[in-house]
C-alpha positions as a Markdown table, in Angstrom:
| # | Residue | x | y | z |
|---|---|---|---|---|
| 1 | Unk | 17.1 | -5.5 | 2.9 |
| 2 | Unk | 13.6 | -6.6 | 3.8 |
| 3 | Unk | 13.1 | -9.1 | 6.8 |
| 4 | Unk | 13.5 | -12.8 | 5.6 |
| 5 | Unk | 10.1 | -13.4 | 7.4 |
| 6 | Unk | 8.2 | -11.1 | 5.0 |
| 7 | Unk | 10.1 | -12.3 | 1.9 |
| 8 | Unk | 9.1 | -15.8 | 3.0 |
| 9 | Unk | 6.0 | -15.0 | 3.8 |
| 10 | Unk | 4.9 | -13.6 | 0.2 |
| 11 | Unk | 6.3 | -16.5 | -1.5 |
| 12 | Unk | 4.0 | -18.5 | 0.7 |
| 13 | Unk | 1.0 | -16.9 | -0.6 |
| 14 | Unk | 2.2 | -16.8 | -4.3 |
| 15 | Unk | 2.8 | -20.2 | -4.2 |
| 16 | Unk | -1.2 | -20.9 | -2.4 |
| 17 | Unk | -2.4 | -18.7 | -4.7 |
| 18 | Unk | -1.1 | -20.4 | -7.9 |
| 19 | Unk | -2.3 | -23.8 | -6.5 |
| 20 | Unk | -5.7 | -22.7 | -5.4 |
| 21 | Unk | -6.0 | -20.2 | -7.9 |
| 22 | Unk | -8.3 | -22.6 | -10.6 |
| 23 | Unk | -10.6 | -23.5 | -8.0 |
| 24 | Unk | -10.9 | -20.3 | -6.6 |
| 25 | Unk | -11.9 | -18.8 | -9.7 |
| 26 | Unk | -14.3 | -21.8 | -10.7 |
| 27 | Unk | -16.2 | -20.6 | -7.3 |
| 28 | Unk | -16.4 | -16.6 | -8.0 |
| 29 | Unk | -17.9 | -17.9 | -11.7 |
| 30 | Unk | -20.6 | -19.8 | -9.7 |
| 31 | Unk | -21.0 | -16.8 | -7.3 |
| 32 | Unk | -21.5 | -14.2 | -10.1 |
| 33 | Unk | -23.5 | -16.5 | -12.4 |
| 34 | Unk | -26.8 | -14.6 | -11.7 |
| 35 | Unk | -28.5 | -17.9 | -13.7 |
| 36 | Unk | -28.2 | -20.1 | -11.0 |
| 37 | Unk | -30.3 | -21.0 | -8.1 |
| 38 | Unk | -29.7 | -18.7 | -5.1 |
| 39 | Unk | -28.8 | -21.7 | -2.8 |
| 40 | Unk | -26.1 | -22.9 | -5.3 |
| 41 | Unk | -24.4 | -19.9 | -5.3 |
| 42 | Unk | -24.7 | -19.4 | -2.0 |
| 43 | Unk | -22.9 | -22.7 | -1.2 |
| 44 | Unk | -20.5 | -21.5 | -3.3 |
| 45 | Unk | -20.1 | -18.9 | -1.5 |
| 46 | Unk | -19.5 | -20.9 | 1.9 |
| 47 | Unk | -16.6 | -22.6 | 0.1 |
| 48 | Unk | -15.1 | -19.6 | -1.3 |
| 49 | Unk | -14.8 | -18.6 | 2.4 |
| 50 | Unk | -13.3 | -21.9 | 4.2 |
| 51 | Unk | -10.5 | -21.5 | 1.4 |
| 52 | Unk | -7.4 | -19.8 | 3.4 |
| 53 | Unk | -7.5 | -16.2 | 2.6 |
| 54 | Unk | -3.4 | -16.3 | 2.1 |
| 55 | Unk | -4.4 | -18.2 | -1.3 |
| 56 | Unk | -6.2 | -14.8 | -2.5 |
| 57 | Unk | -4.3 | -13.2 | -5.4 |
| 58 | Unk | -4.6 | -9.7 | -4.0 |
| 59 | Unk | -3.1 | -11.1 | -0.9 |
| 60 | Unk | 0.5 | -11.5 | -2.4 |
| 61 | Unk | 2.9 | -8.1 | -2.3 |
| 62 | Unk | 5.4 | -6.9 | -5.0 |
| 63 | Unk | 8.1 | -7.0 | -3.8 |
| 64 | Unk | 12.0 | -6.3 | -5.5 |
| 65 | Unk | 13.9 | -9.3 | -6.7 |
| 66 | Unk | 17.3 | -7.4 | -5.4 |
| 67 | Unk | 16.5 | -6.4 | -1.5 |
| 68 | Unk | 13.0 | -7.6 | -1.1 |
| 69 | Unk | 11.9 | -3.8 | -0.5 |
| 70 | Unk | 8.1 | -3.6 | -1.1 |
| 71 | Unk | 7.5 | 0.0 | -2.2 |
| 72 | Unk | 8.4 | 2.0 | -5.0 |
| 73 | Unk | 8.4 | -1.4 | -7.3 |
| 74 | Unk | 8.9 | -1.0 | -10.9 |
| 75 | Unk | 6.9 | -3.7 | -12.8 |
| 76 | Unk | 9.0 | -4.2 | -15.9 |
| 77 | Unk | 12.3 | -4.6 | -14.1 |
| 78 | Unk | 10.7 | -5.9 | -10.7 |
| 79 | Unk | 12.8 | -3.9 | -8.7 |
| 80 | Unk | 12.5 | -0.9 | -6.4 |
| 81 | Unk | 13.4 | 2.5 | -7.5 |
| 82 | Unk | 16.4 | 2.3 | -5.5 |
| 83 | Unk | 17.9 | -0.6 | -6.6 |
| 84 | Unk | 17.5 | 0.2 | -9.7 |
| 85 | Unk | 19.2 | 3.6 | -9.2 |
| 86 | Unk | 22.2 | 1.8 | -7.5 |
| 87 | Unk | 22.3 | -0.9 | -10.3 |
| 88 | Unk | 22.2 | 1.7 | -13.0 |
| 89 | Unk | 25.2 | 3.6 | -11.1 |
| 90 | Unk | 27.2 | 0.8 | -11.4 |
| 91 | Unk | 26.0 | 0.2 | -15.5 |
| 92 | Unk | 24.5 | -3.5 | -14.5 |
| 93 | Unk | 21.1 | -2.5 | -16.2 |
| 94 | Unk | 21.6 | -2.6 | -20.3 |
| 95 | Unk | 19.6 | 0.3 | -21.6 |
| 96 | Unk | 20.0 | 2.3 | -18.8 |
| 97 | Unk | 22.4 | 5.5 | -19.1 |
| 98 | Unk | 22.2 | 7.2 | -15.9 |
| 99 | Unk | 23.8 | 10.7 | -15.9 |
| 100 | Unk | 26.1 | 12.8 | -14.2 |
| 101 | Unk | 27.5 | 15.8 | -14.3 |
């Protein structure tokens, strides 16, 4: 099991990073619009830095649903490989024949 502090932590930023995510990506269009005046954009850019930096998407960590582990995360079943593995073991995962011999 992964610390409570971490778990908390990245929910924190996915939740920032959903609210502030329209505005922050309003911003980077201003910033990469190479139309606009140079003092516009670089306005924009001021803004783009007083926003927190926890409310960055790239910020926010994968983590498993199960034990809050943050490597070895499987996408599709967002889960770690281990979990997985024990889940499987104990046929909780439909689809998933694990074998032994």
């Amino acid at each position: 099991m992964a610390k409570k502090s971490a778990i908390e932590t990245n929910e924190r930023r996915r939740k920032l990073s959903q609210q502030m995510g329209a505005k922050r990506a309003g911003l980077k269009k201003i910033v990469n619009d190479k139309t606009l005046p140079i003092e516009e954009r670089f306005a924009a850019t001021l803004k783009l830095a007083e926003m927190p930096r926890n409310s960055a998407r790239i910020r926010v960590r994968n983590r498993c649903e199960v034990t809050g582990r943050p490597r070895a995360f499987y996408r599709k079943l967002k889960m770690s490989r281990i979990a997985l593995r024990e889940l499987g073991s104990q046929g909780l995962v439909p689809g998933l024949v694990k074998s032994s011999w």
